[in-house]
N, C-alpha and C positions, 0 to 999 in steps of 0.2 A: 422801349416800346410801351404804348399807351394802353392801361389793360380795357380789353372788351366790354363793351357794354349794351351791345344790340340784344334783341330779345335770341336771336340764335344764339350768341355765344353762351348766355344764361342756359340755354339750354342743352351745349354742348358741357356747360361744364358740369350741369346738374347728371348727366349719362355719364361722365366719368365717376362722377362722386357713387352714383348705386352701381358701374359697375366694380367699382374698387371696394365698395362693401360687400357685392355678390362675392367675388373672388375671394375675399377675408373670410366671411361666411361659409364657403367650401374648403377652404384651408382648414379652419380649425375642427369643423365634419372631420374634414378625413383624419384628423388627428386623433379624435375622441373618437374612428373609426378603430384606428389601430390598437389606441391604448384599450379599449374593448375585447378586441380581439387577444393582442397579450393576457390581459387580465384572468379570459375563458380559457385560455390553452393551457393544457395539463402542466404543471412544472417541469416535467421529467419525460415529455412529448419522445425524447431519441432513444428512449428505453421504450422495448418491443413488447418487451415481456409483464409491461406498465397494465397492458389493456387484458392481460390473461386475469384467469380466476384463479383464488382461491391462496392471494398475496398471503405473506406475515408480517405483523407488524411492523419490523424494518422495514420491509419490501415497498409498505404503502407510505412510510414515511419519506421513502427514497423517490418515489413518485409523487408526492405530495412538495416537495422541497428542488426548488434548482439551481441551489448550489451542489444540495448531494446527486441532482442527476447528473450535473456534469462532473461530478468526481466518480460516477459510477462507469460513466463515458470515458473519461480520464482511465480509468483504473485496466478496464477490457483493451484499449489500445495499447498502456504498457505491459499488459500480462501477455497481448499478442505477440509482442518482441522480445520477451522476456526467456522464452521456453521453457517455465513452467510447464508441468505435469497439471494437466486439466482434477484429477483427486485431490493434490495437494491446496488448491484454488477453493476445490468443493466445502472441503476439511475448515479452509480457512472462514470459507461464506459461513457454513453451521455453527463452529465453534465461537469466532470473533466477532463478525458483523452481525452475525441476526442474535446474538447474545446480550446486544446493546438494546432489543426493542425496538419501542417508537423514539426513544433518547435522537435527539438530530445531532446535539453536541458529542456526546459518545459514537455516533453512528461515522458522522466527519472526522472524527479523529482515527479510529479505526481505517477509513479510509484512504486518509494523509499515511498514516503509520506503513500500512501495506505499501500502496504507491513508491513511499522511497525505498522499505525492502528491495521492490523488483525493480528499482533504477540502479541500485548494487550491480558493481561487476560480479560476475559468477565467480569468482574467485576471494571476492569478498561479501559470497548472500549463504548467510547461516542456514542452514537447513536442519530443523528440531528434528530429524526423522533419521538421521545418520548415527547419533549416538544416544541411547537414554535419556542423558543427561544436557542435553543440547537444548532442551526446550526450558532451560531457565533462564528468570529474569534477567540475572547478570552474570555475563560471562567473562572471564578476563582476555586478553588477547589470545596468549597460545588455548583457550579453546574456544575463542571463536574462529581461531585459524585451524584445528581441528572440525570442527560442527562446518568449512566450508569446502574441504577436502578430502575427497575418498578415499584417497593415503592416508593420509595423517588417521582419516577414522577409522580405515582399517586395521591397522596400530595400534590404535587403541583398544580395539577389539581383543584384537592376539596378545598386546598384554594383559588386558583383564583376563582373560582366558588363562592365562600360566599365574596369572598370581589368585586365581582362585583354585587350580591347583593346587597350590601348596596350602591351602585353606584358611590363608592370611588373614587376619579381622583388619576392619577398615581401620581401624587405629593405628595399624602398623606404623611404628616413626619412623622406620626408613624410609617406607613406600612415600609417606606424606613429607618425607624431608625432600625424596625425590621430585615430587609434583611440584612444590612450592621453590628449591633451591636449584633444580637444573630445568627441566621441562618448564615452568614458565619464565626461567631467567630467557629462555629463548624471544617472548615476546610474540612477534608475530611472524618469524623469519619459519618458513616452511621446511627447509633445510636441516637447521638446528633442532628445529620440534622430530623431526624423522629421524636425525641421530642420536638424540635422546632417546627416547623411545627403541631404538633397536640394542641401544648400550644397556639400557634396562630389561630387555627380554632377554638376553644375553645370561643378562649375572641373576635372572629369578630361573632360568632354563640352567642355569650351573647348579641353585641351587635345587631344581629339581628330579636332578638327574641323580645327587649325592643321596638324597634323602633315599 
């Protein structure tokens, strides 16, 4: 086909031409619309609690940032499934996260750390608050299979109980040949840590009956 040359088609093609720059023209508006609008909106817009008074500095950093809002979002949806005890949560917010500051790197890790806590089965989520000694660094298996177990920690209970009793110093080498050569040979088998521990209140309740 022979292209146009009449004064209309000049003019047909000059109306496509502004209206395919009008069209261009409002594309890239609404673009620089939105990215404006992103840009205004609070980081952490799904936190309610964002628009209260009288934030701490974690608080405004978590609102200020949104990667931490969606880990804050993140963190309420697994705590909701989780069944957590609402104090134990509270404990954590005071203690752990708002201990970090305005820190965002500290504040995200704290975070992350919690989150997989409570993705733990209940059978394997340490709970610092079952035995003293539960809330250290490093635990080895058989107590962190105690610190997840209300047996096992009751156990441990009842034998601290009788070996303080007999008003044992912690240095006792038997006590600690116990702990280190039967009780954690068990590892993490629930079983094993239960019958250790009841062989051992056994022969410290022998020995307290003698005395």
């Amino acid at each position: 086909m022979k292209p146009c040359k009449t004064p209309r088609c000049d003019l047909r093609s000059a109306w496509r031409g502004a209206a395919g720059r009008i069209a261009g023209g409002f594309a890239a508006l609404s673009l620089l619309a939105i990215a404006a609008t992103l840009a205004t909106a609070p980081a952490a817009s799904a936190q309610d609690w964002c628009g209260a008074g009288g934030l701490n500095s974690t608080e405004r950093a978590i609102c200020g940032d949104a990667v931490l809002g969606a880990l804050d979002a993140e963190l309420n949806r697994v705590f909701d499934d989780s069944g957590m005890d609402a104090p134990r949560q509270a404990r954590w917010l005071r203690q752990t996260r708002d201990a970090c500051g305005s820190d965002i790197f500290c504040i995200e890790r704290a975070y992350r750390d919690r989150i997989a806590a409570l993705l733990q089965s209940p059978a394997d989520r340490v709970d610092p608050d079952r035995r003293p000694w539960c809330s250290a660094a490093s635990l080895n298996e058989a107590e962190r299979a105690i610190c997840s177990d209300d047996l096992l920690a009751d156990l441990d209970a009842a034998l601290g109980a009788v070996y303080g009793s007999l008003r044992a110093r912690s240095e006792d080498a038997s006590q600690v040949a116990w702990l280190r050569g039967e009780r954690d040979a068990c590892g993490s088998d629930r079983d094993c840590i239960a019958a250790a521990y009841l062989r051992r209140i056994v022969v410290l309740g022998g020995r307290l009956r003698g005395s």
